[in-house]
ZAVEX-772083 format. One record per residue (C-alpha): chain; z, y, x; residue in three letters; residue number from 0. Coordinates in steps of 0.5 Angstrom, whole numbers. Layout:
// residues N
REC c     z     y     x   r   k
REC A     Z     Y     X ALA NUM
...
//
This chain:
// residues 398
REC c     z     y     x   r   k
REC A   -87  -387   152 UNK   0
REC A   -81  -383   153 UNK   1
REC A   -81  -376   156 UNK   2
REC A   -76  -373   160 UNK   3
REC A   -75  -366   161 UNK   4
REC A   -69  -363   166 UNK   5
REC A   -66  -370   166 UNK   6
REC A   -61  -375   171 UNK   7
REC A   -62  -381   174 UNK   8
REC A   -58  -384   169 UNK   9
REC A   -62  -382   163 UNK  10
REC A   -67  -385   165 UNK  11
REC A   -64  -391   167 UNK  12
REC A   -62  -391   159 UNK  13
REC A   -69  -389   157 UNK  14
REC A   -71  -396   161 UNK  15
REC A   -67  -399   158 UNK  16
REC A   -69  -397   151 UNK  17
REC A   -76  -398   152 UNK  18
REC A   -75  -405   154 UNK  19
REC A   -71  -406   148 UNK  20
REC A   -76  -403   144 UNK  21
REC A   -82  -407   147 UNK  22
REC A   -78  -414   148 UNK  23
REC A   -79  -413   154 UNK  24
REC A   -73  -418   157 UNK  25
REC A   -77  -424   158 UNK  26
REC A   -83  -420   162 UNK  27
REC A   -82  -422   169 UNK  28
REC A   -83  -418   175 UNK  29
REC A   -85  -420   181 UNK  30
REC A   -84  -413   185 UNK  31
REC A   -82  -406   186 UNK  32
REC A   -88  -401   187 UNK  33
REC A   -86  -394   190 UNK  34
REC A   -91  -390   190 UNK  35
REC A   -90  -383   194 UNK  36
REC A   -95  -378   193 UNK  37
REC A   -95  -371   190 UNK  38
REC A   -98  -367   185 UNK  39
REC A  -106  -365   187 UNK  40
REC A  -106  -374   188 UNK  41
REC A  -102  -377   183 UNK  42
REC A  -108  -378   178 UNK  43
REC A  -112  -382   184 UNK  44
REC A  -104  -386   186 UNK  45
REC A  -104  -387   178 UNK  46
REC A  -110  -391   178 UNK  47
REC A  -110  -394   184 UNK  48
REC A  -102  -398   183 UNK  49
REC A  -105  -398   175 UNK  50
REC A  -110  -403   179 UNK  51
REC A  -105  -407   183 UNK  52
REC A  -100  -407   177 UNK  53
REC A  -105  -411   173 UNK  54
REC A  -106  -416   178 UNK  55
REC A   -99  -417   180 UNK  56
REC A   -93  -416   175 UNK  57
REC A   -88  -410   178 UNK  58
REC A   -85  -405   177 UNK  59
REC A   -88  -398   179 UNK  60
REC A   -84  -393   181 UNK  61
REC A   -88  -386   182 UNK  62
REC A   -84  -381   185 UNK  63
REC A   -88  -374   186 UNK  64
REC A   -86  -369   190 UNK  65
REC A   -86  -362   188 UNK  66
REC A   -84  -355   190 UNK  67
REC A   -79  -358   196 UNK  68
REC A   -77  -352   198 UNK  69
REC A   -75  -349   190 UNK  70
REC A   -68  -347   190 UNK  71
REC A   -66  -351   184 UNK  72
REC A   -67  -359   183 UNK  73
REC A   -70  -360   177 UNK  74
REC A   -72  -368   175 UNK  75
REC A   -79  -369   170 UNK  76
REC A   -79  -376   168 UNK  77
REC A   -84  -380   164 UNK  78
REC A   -82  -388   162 UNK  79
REC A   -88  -392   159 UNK  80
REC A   -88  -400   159 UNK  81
REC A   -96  -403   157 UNK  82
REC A   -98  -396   158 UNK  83
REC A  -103  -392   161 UNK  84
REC A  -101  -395   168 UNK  85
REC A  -102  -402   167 UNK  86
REC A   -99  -408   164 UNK  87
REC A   -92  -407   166 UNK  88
REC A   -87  -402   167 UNK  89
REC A   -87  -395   170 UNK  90
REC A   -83  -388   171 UNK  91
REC A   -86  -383   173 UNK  92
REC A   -82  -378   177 UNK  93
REC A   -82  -371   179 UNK  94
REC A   -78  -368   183 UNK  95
REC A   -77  -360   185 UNK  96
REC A   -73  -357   190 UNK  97
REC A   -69  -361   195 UNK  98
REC A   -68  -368   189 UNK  99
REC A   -74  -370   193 UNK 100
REC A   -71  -371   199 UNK 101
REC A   -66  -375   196 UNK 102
REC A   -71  -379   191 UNK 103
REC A   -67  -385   194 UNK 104
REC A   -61  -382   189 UNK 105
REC A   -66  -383   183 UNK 106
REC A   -70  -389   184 UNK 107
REC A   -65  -395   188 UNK 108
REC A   -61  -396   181 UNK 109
REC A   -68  -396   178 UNK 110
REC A   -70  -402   182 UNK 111
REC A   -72  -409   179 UNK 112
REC A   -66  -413   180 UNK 113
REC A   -67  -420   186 UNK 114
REC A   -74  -417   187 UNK 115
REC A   -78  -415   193 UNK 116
REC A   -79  -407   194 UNK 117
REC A   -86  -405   197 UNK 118
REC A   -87  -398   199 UNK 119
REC A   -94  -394   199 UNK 120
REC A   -95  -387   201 UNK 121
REC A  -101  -384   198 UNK 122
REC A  -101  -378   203 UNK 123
REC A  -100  -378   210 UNK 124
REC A   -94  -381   212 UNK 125
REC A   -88  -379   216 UNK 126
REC A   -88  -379   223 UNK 127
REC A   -83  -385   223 UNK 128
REC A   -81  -389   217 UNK 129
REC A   -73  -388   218 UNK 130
REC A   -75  -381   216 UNK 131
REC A   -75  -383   208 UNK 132
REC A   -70  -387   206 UNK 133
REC A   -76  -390   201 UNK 134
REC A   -79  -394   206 UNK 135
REC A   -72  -396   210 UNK 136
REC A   -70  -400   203 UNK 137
REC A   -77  -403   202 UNK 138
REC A   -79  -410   205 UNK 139
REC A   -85  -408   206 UNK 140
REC A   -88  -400   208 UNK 141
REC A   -96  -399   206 UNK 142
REC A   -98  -393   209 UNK 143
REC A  -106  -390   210 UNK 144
REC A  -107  -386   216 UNK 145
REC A  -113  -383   214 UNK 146
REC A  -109  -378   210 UNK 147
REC A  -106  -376   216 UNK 148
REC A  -110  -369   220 UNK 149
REC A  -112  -374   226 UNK 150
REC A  -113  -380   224 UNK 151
REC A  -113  -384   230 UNK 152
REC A  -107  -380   233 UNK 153
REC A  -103  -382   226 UNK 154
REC A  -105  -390   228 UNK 155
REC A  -102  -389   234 UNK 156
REC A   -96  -387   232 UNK 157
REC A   -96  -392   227 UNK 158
REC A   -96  -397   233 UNK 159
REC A   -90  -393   236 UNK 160
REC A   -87  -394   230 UNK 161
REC A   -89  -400   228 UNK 162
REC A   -83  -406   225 UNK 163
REC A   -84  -412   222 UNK 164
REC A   -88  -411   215 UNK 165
REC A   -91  -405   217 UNK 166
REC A   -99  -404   213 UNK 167
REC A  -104  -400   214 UNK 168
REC A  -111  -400   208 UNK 169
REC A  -115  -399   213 UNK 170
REC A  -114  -405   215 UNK 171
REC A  -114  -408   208 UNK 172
REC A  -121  -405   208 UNK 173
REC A  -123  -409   214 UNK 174
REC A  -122  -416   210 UNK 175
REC A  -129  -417   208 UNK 176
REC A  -131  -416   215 UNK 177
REC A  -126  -421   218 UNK 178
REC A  -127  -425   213 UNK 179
REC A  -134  -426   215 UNK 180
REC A  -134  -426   221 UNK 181
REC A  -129  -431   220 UNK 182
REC A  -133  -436   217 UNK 183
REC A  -139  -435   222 UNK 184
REC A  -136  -439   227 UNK 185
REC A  -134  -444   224 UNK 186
REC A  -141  -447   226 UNK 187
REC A  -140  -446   232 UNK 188
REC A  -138  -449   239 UNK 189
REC A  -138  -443   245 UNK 190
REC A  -134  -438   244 UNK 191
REC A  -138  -431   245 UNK 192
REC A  -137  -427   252 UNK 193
REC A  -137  -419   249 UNK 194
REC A  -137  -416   243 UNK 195
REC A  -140  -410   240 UNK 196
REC A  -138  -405   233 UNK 197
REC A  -142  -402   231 UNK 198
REC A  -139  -395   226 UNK 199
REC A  -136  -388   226 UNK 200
REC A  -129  -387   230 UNK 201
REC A  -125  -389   225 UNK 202
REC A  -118  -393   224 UNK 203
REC A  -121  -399   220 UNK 204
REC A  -127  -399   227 UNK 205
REC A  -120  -399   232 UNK 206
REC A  -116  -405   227 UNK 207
REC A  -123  -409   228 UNK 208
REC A  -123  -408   236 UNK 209
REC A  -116  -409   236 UNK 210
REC A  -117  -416   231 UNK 211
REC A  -123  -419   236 UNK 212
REC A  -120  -417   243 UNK 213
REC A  -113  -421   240 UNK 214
REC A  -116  -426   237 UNK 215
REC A  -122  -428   242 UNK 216
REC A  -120  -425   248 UNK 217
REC A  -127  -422   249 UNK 218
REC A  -128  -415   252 UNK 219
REC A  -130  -411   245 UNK 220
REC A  -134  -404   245 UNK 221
REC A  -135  -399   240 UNK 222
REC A  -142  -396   239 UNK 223
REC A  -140  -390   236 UNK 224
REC A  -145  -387   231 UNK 225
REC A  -144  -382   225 UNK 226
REC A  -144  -387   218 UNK 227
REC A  -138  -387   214 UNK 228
REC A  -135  -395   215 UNK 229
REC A  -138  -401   221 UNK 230
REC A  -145  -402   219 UNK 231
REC A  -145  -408   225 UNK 232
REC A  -141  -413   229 UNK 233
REC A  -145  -416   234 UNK 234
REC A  -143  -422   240 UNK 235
REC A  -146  -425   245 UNK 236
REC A  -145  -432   247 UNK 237
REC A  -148  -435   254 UNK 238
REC A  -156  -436   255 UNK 239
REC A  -157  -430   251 UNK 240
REC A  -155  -432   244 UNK 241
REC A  -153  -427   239 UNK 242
REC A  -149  -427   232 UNK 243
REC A  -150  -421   229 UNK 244
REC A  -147  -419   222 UNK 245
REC A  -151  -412   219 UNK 246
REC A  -150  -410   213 UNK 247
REC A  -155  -408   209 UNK 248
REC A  -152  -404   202 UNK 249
REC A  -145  -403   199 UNK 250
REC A  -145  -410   197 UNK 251
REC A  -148  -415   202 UNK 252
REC A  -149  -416   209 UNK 253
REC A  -153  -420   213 UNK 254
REC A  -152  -425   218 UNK 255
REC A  -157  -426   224 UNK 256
REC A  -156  -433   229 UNK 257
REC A  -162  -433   234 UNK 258
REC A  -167  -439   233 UNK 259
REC A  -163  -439   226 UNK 260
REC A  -166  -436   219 UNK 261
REC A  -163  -430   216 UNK 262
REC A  -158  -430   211 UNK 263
REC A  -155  -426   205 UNK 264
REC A  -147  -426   205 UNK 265
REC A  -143  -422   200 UNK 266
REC A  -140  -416   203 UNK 267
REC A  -137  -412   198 UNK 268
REC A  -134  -405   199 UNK 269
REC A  -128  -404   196 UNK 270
REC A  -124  -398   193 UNK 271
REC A  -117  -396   193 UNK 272
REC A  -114  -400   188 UNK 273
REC A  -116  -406   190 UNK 274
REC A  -114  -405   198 UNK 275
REC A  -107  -403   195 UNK 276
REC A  -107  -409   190 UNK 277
REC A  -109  -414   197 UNK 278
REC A  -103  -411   200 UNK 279
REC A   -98  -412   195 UNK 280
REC A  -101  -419   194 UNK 281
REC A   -98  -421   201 UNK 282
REC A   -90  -420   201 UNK 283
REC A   -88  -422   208 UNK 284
REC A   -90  -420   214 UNK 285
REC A   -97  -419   217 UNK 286
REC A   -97  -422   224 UNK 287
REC A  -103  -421   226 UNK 288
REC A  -104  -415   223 UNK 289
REC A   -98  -413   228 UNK 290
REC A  -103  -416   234 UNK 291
REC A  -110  -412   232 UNK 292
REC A  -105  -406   233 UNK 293
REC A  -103  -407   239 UNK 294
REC A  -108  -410   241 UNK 295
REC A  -113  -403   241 UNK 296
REC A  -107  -399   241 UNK 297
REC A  -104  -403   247 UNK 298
REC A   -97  -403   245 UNK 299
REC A   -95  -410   247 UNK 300
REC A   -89  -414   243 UNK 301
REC A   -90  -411   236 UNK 302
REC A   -88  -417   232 UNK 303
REC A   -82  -419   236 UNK 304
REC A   -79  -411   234 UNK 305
REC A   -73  -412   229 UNK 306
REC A   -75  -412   221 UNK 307
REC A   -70  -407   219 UNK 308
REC A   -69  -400   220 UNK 309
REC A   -64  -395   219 UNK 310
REC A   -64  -388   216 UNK 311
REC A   -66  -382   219 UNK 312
REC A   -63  -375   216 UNK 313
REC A   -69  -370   217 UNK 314
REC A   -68  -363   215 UNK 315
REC A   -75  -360   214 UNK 316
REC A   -71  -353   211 UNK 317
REC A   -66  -354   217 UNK 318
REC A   -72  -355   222 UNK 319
REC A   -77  -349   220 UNK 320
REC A   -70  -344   220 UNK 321
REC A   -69  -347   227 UNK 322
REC A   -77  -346   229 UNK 323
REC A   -76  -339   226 UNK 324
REC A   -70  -335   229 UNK 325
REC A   -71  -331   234 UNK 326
REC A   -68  -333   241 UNK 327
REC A   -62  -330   241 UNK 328
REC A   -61  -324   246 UNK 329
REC A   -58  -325   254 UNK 330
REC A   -52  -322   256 UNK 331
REC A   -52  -316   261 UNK 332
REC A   -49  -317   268 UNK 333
REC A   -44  -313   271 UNK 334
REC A   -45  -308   276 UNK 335
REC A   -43  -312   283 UNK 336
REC A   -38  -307   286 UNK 337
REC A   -37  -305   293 UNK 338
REC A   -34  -311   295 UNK 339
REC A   -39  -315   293 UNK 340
REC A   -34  -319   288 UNK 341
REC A   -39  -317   282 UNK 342
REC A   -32  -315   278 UNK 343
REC A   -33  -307   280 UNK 344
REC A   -27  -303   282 UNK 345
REC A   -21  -301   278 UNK 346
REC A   -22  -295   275 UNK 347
REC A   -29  -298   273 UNK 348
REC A   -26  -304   268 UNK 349
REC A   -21  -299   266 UNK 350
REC A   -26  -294   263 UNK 351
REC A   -29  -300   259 UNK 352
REC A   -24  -303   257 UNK 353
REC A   -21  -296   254 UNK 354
REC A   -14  -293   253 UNK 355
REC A   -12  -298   247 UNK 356
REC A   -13  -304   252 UNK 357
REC A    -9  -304   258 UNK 358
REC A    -7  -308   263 UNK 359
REC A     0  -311   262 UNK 360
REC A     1  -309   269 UNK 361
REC A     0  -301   267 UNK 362
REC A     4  -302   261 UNK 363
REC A    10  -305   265 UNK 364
REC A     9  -299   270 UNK 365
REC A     9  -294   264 UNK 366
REC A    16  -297   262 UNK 367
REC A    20  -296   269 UNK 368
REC A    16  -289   269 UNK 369
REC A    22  -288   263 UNK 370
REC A    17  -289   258 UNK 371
REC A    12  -284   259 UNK 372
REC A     6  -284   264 UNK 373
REC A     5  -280   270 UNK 374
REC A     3  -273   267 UNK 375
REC A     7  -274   261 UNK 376
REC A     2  -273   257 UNK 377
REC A     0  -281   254 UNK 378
REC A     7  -285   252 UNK 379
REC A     6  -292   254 UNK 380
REC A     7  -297   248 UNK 381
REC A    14  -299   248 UNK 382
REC A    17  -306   252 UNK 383
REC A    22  -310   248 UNK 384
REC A    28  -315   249 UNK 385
REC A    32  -314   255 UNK 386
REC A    27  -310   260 UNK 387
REC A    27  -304   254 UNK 388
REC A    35  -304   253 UNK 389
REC A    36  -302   262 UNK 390
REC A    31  -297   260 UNK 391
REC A    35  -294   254 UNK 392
REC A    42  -295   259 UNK 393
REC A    37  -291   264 UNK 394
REC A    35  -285   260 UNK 395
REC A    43  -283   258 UNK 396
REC A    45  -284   265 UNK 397
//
């Protein structure tokens, strides 16, 4: 492991690179790019869960920990480990002070693993829109995890508002036992069910599974909102009051219910945060259906037909809290309407406020024919120029 304080983006490179020499690492392949996007409170538990997907898929994993945005200096921390503490393949931790961390891209793009695809997951809240970080615009696919986010369901929304093609949520990875299940029990049969019920706390993984039965079987689905963590029942009912239902009993199994049929057992693990992440990463194009079940609960139609690519939007968050802080600025007077109903005030009025030094040029050429002096004698006139100035001399003598 090599260790780097107050470094560049170029040493890093080169210490990449002599890690890889030194570990005859240039025959390893890599099948991606992982970015991970955390900061310092969480990037124990973002470390163990791409330490999990790195060692089910082979990759490079890029850790950029944002810190202490708001510093004055930018300041760049990076560790380098190949076969370390973070799985199997190669890994750089990054930490970035100051506003470097708004241009992490400026670090990580020539650290990325040639002619392979780049993920990205944000293990915290992710931003409003993905074209705010350019490290999720440079990536192919963007994993986000809106149970970060202060109101969860708001935050799924706004994903489908922002959605593209190759956008992922892990609450709809952790459905996937789930639908698997479900899938699985239809095979046998030969009606399609009438309604659907899920059973579980209002929470995104309960709204992607709505979104995934309403889109795949064109049923009504309700929730039956109740105060347990996760789904606890999917429930169908078909024509002739059959019922399928799928009720799990523990953190590892469920149990399936036909009417007239015995019960069975199924397998129906929960799983923890490596390996949502390392399901998302095992899939590198794009999640079609993922994109329905969104749509579907959120109804936002045509998600799937939006363009996959996105542009780059500069987003200041030290501009915007300076904007949100000033003061509105103060509003000019109105002038004092005049008799006339003008509103410009009379002559004598604009003249005490504009004062002795500024006036008008009608004042000052009357002042020049006045032989030089205004009336009374007391205050000179400034002297004309040019012609007008030599008649006034030739006066004067006369």
């Amino acid at each position: 492991m090599t260790t780097l304080w107050d470094t560049t983006g170029t040493d890093v490179v080169k210490a990449l690179a002599a890690e890889r020499r030194a570990a005859g690492a240039f025959a390893l392949g890599l099948a991606l790019t992982l970015i991970v996007v955390t900061d310092q409170n969480s990037v124990d538990e973002a470390e163990s869960a791409a330490t999990a997907a790195a060692s089910a898929h082979p990759c490079r994993t890029l850790i950029v920990v944002r810190r202490h945005t708001e510093a004055p200096d930018p300041r760049l921390d990076a560790e380098v480990l190949i076969g370390g503490r973070l799985g199997p393949g190669e890994a750089v931790v990054m930490r970035m002070y100051g506003r470097l961390g708004l241009h992490a891209e400026s670090v990580v793009l020539p650290l990325l693993a040639p002619d392979a695809p780049v993920v990205t997951w944000w293990h915290d809240a992710p931003p409003e829109r993905i074209a705010y970080d350019p490290l999720g615009v440079l990536a192919g696919r963007r994993v986000t995890d809106v149970t970060r986010c202060g109101d969860a369901m708001a935050g799924l929304k706004q994903r489908a508002e922002d959605y593209a093609p190759g956008d992922t949520d892990l609450a709809w990875s952790g459905i996937t036992g789930w639908r698997s299940l479900i899938a699985a029990s239809f095979d046998s049969l030969n009606s399609l069910p009438r309604s659907a019920t899920v059973r579980g706390p209002a929470h995104p993984s309960s709204a992607l599974m709505i979104g995934w039965l309403r889109s795949r079987l064109a049923i009504p689905v309700a929730l039956e909102e109740t105060r347990d963590p996760t789904i606890d029942q999917v429930a169908f009912e078909f024509d002739g009051d059959d019922t399928l239902t799928v009720t799990r009993t523990d953190r590892r199994s469920a149990v399936l219910h036909r009417t007239d049929q015995a019960d069975r057992i199924q397998p129906l693990a929960t799983r923890g945060l490596g390996d949502l992440l390392s399901e998302e990463v095992k899939r590198l194009d794009a999640d079609g259906v993922y994109g329905e079940a969104l749509g579907a609960w959120t109804g936002v139609d045509d998600l799937g037909s939006r363009p996959a690519l996105r542009t780059h939007i500069w987003r200041d968050p030290a501009q915007e809290a300076a904007g949100n802080d000033q003061p509105e600025p103060p509003r000019r007077p109105r002038r004092p309407a005049s008799a006339n109903g003008t509103g410009r005030g009379t002559a004598s009025s604009t003249s005490s406020r504009r004062g002795t030094a500024r006036r008008s040029s009608a004042a000052g050429a009357a002042g020049a024919r006045g032989g030089g002096r205004a009336k009374g004698g007391k205050n000179p006139a400034p002297a004309a120029e040019g012609p007008a100035a030599a008649g006034n001399d030739k006066a004067e003598q006369g």
